[in-house]
CHARMM-style PDB file with segment names, atoms N, HN, CA, C and O in Angstrom:
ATOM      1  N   UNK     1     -45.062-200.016  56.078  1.00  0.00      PROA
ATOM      2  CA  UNK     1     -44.075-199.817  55.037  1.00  0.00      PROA
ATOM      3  C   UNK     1     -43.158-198.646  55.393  1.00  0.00      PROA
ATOM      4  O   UNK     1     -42.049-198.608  54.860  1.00  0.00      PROA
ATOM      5  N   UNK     2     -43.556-197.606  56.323  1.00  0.00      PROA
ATOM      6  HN  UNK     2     -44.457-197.637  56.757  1.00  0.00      PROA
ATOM      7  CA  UNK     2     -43.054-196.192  56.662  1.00  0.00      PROA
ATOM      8  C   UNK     2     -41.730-196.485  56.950  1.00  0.00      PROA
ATOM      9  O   UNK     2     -40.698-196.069  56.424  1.00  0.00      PROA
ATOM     10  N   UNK     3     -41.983-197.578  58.231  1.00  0.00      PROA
ATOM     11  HN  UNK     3     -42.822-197.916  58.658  1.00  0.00      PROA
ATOM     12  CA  UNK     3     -40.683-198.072  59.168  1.00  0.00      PROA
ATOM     13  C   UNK     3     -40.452-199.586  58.948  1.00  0.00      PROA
ATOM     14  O   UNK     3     -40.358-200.270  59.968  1.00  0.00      PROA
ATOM     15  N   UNK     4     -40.363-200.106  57.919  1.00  0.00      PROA
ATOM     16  HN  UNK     4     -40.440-199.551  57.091  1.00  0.00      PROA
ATOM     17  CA  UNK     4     -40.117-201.798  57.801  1.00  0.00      PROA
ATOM     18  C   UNK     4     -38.846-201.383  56.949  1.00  0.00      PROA
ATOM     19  O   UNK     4     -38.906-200.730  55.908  1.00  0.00      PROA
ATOM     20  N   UNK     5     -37.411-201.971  57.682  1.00  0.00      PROA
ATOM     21  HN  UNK     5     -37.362-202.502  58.528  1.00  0.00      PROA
ATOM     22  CA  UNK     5     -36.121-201.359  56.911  1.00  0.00      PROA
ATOM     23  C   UNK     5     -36.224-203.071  55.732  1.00  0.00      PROA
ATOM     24  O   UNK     5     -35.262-203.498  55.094  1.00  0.00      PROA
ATOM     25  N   UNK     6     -37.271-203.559  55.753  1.00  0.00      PROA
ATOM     26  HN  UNK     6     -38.053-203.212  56.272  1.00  0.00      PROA
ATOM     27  CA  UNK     6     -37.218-204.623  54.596  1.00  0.00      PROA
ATOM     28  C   UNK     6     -37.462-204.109  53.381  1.00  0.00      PROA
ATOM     29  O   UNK     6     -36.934-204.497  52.339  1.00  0.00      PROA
ATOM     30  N   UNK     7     -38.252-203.243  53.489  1.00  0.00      PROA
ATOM     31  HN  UNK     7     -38.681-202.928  54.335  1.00  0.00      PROA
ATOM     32  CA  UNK     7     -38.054-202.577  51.979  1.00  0.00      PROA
ATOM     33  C   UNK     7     -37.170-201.787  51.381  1.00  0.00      PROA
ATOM     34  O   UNK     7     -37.420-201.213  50.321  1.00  0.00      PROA
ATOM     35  N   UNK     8     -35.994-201.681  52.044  1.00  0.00      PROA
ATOM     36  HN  UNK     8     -35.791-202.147  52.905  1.00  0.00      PROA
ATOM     37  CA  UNK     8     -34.764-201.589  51.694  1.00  0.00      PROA
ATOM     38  C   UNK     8     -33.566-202.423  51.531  1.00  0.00      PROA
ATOM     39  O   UNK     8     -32.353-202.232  51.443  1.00  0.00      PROA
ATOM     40  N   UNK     9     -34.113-203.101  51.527  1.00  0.00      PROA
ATOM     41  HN  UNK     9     -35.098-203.256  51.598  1.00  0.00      PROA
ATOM     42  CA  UNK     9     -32.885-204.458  51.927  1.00  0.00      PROA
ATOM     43  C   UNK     9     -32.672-205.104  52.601  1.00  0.00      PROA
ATOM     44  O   UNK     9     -32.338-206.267  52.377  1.00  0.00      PROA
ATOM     45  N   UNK    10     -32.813-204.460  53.933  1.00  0.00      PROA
ATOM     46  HN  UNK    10     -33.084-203.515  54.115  1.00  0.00      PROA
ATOM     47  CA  UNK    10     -32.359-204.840  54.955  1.00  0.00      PROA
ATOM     48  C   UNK    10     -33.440-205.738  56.097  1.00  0.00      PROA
ATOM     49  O   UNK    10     -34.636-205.647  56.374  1.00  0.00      PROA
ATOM     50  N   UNK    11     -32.135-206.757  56.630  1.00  0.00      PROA
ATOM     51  HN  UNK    11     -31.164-206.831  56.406  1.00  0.00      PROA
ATOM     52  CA  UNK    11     -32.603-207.769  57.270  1.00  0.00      PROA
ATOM     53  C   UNK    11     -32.676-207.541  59.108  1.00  0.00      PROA
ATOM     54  O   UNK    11     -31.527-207.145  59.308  1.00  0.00      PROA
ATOM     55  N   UNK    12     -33.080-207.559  59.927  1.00  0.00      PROA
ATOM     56  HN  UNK    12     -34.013-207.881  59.765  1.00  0.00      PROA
ATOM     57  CA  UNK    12     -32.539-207.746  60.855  1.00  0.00      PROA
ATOM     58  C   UNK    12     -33.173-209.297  61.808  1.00  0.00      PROA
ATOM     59  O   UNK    12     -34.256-209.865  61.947  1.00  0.00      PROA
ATOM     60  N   UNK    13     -31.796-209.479  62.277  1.00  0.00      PROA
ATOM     61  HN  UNK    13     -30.916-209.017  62.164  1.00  0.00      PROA
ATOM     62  CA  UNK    13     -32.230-210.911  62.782  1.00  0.00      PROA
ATOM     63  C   UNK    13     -32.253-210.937  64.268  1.00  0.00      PROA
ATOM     64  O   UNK    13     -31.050-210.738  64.438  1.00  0.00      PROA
ATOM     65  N   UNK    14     -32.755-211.041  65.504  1.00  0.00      PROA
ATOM     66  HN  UNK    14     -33.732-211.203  65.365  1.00  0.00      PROA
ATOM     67  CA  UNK    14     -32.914-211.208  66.725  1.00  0.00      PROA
ATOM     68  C   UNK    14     -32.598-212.396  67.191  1.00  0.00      PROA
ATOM     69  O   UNK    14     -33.147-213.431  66.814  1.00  0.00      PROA
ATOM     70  N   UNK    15     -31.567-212.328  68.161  1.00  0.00      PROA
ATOM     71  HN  UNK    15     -31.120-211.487  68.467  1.00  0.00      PROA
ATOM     72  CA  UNK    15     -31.191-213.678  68.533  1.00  0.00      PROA
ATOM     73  C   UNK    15     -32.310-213.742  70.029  1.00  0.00      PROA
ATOM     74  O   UNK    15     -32.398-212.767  70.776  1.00  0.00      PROA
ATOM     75  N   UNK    16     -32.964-214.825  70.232  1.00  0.00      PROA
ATOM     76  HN  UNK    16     -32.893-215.617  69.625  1.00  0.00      PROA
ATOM     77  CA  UNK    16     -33.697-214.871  71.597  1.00  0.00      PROA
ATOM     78  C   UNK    16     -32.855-215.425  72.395  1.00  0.00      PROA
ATOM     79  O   UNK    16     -33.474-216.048  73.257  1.00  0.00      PROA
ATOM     80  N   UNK    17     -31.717-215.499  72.525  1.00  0.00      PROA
ATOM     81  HN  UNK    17     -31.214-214.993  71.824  1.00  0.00      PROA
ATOM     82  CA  UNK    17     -31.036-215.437  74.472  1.00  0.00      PROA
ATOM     83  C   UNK    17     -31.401-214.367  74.937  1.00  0.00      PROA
ATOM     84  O   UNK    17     -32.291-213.590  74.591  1.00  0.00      PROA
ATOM     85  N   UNK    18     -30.357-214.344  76.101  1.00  0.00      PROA
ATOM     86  HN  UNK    18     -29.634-214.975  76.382  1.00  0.00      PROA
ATOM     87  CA  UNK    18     -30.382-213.353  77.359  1.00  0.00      PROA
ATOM     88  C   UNK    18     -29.770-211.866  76.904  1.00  0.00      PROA
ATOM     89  O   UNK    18     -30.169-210.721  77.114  1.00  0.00      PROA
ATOM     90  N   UNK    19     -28.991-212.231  76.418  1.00  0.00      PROA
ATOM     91  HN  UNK    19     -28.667-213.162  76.247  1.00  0.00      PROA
ATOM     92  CA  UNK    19     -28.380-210.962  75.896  1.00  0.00      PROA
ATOM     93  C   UNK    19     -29.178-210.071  74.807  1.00  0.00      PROA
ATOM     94  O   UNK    19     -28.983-208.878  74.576  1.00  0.00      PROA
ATOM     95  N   UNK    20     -29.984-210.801  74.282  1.00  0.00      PROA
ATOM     96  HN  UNK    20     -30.142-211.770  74.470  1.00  0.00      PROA
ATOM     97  CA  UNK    20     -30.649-210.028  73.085  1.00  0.00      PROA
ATOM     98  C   UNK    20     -30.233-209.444  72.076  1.00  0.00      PROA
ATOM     99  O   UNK    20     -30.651-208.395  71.587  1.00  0.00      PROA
ATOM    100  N   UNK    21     -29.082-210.355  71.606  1.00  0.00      PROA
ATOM    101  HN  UNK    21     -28.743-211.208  72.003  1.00  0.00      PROA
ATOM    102  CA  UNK    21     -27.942-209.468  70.300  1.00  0.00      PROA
ATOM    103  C   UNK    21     -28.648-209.385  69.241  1.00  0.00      PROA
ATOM    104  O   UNK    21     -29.618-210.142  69.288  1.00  0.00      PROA
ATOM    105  N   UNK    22     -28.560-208.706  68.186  1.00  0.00      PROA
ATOM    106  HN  UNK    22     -27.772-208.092  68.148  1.00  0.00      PROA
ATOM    107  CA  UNK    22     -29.199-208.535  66.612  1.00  0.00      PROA
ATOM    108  C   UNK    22     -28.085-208.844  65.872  1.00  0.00      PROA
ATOM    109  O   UNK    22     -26.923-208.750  66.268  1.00  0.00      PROA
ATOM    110  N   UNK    23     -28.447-209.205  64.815  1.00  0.00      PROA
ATOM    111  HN  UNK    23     -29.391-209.280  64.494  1.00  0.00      PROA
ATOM    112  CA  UNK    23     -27.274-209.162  63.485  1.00  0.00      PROA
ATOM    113  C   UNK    23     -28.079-208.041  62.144  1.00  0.00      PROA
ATOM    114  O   UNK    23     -29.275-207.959  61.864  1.00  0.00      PROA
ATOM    115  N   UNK    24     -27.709-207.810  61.952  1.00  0.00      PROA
ATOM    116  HN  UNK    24     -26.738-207.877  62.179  1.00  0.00      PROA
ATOM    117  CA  UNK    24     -28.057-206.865  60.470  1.00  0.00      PROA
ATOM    118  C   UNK    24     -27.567-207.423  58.735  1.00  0.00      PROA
ATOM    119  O   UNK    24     -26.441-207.429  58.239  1.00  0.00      PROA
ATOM    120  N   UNK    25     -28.708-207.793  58.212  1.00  0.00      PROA
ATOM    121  HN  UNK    25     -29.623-207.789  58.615  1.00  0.00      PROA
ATOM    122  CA  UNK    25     -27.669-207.966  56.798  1.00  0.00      PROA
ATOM    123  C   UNK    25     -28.583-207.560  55.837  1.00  0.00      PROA
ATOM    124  O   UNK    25     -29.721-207.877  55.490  1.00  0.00      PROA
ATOM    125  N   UNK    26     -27.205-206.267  55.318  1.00  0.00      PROA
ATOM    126  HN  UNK    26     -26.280-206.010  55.600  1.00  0.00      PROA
ATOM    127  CA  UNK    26     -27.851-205.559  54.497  1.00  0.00      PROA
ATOM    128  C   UNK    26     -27.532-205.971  53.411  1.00  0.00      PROA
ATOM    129  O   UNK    26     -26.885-207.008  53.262  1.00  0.00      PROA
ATOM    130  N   UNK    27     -27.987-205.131  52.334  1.00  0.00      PROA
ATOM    131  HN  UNK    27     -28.513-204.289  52.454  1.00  0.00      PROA
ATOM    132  CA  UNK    27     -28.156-205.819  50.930  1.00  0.00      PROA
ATOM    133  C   UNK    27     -28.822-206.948  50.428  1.00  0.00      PROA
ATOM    134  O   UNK    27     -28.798-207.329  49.258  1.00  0.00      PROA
ATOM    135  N   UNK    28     -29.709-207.719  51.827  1.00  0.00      PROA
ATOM    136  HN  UNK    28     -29.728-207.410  52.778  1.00  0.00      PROA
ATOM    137  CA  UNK    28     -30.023-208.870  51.621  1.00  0.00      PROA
ATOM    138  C   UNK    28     -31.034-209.391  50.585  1.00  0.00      PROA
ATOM    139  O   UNK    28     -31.340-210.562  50.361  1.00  0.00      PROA
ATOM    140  N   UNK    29     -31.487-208.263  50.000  1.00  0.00      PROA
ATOM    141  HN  UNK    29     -31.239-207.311  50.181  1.00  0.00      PROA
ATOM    142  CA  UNK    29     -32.613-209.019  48.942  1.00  0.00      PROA
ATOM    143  C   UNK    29     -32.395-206.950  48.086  1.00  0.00      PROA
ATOM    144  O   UNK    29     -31.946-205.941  48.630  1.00  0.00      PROA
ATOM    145  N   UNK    30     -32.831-207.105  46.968  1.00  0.00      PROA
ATOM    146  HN  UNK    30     -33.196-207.924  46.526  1.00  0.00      PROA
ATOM    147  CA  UNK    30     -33.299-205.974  46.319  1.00  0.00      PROA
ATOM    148  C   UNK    30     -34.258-204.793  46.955  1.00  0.00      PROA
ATOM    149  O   UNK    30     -35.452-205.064  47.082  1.00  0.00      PROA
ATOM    150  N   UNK    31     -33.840-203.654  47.309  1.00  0.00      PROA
ATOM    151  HN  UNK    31     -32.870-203.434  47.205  1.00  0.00      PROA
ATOM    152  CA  UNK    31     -34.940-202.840  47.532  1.00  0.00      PROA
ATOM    153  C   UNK    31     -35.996-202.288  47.209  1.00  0.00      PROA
ATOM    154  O   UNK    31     -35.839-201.507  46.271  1.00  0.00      PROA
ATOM    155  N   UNK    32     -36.949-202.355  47.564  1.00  0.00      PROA
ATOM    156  HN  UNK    32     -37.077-202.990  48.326  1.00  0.00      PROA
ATOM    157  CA  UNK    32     -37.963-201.489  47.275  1.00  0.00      PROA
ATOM    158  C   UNK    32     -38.245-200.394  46.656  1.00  0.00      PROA
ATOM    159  O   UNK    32     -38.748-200.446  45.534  1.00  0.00      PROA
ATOM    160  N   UNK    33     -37.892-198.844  47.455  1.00  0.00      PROA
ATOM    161  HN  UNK    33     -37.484-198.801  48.367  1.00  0.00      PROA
ATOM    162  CA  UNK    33     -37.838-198.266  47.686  1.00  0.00      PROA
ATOM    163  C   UNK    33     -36.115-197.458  48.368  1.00  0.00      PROA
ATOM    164  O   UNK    33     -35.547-197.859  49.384  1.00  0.00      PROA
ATOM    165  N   UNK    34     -35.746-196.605  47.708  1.00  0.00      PROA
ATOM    166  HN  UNK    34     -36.207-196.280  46.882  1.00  0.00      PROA
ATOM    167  CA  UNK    34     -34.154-196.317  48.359  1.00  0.00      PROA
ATOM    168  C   UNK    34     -34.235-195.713  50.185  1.00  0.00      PROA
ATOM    169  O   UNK    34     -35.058-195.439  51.059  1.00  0.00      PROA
ATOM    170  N   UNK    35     -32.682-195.768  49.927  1.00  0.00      PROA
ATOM    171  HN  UNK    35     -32.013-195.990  49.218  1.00  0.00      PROA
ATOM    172  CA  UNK    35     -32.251-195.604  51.581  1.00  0.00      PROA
ATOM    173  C   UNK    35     -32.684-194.021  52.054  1.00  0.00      PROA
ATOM    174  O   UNK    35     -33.033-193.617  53.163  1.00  0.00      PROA
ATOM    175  N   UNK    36     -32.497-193.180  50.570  1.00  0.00      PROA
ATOM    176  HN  UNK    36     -32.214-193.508  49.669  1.00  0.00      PROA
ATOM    177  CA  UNK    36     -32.077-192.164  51.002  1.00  0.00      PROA
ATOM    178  C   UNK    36     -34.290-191.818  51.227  1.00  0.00      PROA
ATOM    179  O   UNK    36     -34.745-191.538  52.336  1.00  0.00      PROA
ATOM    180  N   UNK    37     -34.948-191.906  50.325  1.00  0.00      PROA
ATOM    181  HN  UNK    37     -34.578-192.134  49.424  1.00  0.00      PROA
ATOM    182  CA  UNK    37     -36.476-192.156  50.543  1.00  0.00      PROA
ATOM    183  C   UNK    37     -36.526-192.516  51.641  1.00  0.00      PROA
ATOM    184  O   UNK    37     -37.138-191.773  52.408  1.00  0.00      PROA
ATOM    185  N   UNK    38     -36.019-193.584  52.116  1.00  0.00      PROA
ATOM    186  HN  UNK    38     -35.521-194.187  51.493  1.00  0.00      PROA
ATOM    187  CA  UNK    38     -36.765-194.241  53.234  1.00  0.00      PROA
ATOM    188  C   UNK    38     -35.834-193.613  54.955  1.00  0.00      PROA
ATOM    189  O   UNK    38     -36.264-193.877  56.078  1.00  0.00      PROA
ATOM    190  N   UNK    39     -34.922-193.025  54.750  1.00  0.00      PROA
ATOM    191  HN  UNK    39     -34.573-192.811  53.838  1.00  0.00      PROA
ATOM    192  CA  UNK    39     -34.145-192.326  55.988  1.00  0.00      PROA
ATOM    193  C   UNK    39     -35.253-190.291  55.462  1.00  0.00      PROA
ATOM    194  O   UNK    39     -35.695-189.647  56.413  1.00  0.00      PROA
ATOM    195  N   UNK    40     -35.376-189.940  54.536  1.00  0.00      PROA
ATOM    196  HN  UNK    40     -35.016-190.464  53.764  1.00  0.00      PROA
ATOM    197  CA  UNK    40     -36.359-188.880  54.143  1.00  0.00      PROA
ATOM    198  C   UNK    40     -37.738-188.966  55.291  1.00  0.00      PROA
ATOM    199  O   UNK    40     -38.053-188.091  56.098  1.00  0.00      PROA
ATOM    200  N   UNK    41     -38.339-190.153  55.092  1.00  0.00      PROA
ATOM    201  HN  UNK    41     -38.083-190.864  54.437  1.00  0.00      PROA
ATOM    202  CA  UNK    41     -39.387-190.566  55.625  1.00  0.00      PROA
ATOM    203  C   UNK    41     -39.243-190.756  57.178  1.00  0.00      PROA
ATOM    204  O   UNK    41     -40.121-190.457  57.986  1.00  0.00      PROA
ATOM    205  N   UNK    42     -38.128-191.245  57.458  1.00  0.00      PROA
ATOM    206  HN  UNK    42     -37.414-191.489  56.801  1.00  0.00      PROA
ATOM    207  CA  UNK    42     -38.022-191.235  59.330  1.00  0.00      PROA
ATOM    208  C   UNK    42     -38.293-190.075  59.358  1.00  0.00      PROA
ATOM    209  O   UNK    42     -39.470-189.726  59.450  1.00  0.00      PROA
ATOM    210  N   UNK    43     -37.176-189.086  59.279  1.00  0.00      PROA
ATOM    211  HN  UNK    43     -36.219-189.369  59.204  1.00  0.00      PROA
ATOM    212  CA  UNK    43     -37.115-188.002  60.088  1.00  0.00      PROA
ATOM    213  C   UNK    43     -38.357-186.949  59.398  1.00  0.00      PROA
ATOM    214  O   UNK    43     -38.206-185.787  59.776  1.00  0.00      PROA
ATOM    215  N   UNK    44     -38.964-187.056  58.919  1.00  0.00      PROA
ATOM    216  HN  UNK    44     -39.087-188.000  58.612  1.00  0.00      PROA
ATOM    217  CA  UNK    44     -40.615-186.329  58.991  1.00  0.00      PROA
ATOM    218  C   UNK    44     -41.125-186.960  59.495  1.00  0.00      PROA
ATOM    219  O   UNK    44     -42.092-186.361  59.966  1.00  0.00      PROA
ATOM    220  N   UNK    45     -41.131-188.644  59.952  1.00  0.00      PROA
ATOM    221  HN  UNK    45     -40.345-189.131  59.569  1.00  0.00      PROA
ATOM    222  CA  UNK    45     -42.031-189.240  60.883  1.00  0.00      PROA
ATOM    223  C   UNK    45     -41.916-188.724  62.214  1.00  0.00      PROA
ATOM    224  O   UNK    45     -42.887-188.729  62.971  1.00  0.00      PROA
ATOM    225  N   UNK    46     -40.585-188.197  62.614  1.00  0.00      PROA
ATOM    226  HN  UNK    46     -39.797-188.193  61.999  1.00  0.00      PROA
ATOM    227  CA  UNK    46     -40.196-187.733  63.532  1.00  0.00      PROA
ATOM    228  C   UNK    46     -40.497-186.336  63.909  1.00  0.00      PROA
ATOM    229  O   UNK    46     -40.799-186.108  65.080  1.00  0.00      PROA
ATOM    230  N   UNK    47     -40.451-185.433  63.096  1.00  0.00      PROA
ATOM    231  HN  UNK    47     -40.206-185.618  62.145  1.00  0.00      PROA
ATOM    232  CA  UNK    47     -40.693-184.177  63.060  1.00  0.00      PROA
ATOM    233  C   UNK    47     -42.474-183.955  62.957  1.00  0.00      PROA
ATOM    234  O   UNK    47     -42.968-182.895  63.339  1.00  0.00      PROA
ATOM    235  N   UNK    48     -43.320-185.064  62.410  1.00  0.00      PROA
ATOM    236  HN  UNK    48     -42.918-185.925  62.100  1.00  0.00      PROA
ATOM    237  CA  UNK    48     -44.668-184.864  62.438  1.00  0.00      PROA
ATOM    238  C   UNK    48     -45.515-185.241  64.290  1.00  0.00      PROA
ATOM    239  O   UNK    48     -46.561-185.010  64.896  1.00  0.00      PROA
ATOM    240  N   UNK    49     -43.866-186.103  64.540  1.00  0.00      PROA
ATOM    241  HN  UNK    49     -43.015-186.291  64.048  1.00  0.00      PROA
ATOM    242  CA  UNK    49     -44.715-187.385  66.029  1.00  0.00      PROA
ATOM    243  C   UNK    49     -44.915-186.015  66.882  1.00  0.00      PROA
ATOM    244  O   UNK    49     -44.288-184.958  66.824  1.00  0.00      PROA
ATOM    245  N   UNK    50     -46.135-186.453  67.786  1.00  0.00      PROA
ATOM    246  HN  UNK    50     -46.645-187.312  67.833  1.00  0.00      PROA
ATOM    247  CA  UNK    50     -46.755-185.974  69.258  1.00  0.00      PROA
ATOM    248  C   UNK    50     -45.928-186.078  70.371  1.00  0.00      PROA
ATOM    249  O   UNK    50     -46.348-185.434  71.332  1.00  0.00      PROA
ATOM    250  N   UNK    51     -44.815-186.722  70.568  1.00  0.00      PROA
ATOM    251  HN  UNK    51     -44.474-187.246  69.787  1.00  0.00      PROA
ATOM    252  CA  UNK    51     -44.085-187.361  71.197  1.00  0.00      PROA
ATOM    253  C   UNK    51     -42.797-187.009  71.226  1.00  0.00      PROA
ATOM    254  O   UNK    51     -41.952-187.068  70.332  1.00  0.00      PROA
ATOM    255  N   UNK    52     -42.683-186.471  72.834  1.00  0.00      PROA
ATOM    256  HN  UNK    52     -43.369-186.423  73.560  1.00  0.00      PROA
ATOM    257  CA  UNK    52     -41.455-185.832  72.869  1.00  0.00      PROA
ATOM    258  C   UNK    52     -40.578-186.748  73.881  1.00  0.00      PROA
ATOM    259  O   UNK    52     -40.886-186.633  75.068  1.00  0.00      PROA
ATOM    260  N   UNK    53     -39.412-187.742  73.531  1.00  0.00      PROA
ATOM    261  HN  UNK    53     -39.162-187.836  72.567  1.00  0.00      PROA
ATOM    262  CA  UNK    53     -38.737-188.361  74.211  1.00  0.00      PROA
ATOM    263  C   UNK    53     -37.128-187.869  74.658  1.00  0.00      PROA
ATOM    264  O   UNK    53     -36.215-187.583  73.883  1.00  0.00      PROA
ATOM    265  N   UNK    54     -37.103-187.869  76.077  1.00  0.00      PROA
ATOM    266  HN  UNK    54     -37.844-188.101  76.706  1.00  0.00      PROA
ATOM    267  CA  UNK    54     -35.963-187.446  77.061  1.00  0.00      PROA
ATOM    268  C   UNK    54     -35.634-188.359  77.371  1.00  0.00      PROA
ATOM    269  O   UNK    54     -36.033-189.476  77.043  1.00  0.00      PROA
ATOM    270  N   UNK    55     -34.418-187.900  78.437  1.00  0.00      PROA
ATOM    271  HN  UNK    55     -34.094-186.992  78.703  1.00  0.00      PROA
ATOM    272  CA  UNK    55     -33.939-189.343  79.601  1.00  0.00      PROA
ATOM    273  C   UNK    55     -34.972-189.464  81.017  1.00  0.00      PROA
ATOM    274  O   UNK    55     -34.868-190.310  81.905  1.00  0.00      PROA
ATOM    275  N   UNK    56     -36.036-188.295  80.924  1.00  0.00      PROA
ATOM    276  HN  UNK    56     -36.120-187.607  80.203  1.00  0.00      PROA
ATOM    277  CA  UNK    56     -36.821-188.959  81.695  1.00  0.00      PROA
ATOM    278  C   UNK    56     -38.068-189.616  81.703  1.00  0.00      PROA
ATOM    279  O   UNK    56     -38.987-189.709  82.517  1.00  0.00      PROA
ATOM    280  N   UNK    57     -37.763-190.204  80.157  1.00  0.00      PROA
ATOM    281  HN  UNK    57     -37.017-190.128  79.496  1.00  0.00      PROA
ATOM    282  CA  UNK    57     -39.238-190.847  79.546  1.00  0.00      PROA
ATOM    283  C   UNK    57     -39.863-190.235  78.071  1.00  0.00      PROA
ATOM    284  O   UNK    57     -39.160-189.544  77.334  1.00  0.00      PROA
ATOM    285  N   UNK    58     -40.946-190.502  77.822  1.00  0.00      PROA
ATOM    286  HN  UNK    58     -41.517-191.063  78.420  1.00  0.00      PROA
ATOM    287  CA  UNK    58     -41.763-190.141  76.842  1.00  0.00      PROA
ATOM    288  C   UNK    58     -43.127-189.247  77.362  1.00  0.00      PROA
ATOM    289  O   UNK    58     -43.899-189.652  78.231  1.00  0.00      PROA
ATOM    290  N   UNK    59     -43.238-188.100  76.729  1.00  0.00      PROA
ATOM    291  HN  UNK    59     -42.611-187.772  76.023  1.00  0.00      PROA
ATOM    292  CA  UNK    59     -44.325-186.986  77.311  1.00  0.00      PROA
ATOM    293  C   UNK    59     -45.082-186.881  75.848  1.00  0.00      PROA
ATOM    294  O   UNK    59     -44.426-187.177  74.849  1.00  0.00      PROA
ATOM    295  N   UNK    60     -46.487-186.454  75.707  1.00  0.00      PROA
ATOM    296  HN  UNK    60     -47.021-186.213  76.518  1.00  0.00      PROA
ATOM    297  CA  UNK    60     -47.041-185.449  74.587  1.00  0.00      PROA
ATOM    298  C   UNK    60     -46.701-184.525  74.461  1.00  0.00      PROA
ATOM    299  O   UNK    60     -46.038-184.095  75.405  1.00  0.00      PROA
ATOM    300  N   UNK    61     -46.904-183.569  73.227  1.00  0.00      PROA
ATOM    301  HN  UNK    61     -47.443-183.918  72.460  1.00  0.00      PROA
ATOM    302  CA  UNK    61     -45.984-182.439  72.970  1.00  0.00      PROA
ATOM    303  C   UNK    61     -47.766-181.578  73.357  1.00  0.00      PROA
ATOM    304  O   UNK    61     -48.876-181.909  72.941  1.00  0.00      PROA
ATOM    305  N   UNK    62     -47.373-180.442  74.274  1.00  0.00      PROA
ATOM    306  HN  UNK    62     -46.471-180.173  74.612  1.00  0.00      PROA
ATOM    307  CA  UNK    62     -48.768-179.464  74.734  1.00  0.00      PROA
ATOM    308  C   UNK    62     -49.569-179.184  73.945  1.00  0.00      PROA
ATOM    309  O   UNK    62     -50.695-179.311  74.426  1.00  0.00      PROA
ATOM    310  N   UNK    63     -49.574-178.710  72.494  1.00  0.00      PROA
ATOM    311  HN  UNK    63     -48.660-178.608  72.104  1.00  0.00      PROA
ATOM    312  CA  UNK    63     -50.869-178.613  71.388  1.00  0.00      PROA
ATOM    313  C   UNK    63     -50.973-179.947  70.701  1.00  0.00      PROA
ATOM    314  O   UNK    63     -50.183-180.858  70.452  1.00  0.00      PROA
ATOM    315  N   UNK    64     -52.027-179.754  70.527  1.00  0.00      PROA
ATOM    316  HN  UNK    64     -52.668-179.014  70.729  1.00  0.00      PROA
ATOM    317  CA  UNK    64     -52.921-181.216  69.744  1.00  0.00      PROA
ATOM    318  C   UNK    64     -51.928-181.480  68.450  1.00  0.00      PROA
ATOM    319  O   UNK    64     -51.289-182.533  68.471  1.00  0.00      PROA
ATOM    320  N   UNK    65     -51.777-180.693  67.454  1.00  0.00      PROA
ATOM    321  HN  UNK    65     -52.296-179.838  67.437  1.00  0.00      PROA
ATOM    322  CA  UNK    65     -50.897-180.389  66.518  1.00  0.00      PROA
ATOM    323  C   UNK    65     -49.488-180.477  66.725  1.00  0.00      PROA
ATOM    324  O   UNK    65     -49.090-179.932  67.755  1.00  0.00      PROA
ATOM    325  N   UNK    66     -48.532-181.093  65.913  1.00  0.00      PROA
ATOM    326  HN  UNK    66     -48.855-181.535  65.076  1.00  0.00      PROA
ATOM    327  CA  UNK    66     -47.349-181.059  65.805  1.00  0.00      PROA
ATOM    328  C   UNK    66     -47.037-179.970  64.116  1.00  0.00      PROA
ATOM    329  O   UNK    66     -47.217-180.188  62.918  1.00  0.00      PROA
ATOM    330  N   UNK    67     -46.545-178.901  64.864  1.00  0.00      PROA
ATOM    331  HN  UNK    67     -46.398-178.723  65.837  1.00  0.00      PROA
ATOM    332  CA  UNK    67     -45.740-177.781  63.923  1.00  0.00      PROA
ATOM    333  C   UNK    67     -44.485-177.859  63.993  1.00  0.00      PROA
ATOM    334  O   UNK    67     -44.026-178.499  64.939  1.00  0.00      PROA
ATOM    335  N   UNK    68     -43.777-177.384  63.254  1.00  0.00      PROA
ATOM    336  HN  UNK    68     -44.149-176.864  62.486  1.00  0.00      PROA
ATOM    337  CA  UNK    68     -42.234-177.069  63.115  1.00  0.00      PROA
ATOM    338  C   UNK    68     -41.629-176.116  64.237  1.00  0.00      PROA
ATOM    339  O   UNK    68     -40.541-176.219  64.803  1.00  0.00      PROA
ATOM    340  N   UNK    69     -42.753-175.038  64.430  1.00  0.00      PROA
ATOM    341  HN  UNK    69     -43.637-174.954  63.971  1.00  0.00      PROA
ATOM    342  CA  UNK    69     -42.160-174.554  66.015  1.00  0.00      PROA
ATOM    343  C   UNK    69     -41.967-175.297  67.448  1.00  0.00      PROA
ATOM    344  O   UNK    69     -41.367-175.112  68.506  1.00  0.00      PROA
ATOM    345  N   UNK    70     -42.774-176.181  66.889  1.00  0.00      PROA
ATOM    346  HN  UNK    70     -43.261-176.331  66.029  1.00  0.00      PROA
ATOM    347  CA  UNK    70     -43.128-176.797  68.771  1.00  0.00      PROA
ATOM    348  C   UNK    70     -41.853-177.937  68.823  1.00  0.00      PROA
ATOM    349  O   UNK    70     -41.462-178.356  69.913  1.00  0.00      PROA
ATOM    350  N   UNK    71     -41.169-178.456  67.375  1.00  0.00      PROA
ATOM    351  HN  UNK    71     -41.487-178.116  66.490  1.00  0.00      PROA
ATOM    352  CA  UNK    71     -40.162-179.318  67.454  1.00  0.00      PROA
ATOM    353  C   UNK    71     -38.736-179.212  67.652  1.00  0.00      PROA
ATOM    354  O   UNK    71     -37.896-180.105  67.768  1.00  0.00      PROA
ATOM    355  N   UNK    72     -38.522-176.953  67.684  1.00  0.00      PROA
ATOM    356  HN  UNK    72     -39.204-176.227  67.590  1.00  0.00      PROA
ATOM    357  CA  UNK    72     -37.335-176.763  68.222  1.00  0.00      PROA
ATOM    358  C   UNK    72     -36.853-177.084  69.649  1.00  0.00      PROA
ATOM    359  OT1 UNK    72     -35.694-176.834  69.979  1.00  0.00      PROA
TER     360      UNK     72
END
């Protein structure tokens, strides 16, 4: 439910060719839960993750714990 943008409305559709295009349609059914709740909730998902991603990949962050210092 953290990261399903369906409980906001929103649809996304995957086309299976080669190209791999998406379409998005929002508003598509009643929400759940709001945008502004559910964009709240990324970015502490983000700020809580172990996981520190660059352009040269994905690493663990050095303490077991994710703090607010280790995410500057």
């Amino acid at each position: 439910m953290l990261s399903n943008e369906k409980y906001i409305g929103v649809v996304r559709l995957l086309n299976a060719g080669e190209n791999r295009e998406h379409y998005v349609s929002e508003n598509n059914h009643p929400p759940i839960i709001s945008k502004e709740r559910f964009e709240a909730v990324q970015v502490e998902k983000k700020n809580r993750s172990n996981v520190l991603k660059s352009k040269e990949g994905s690493q663990r962050k050095s303490s077991k714990y994710s703090s607010k210092k280790n995410n500057k």
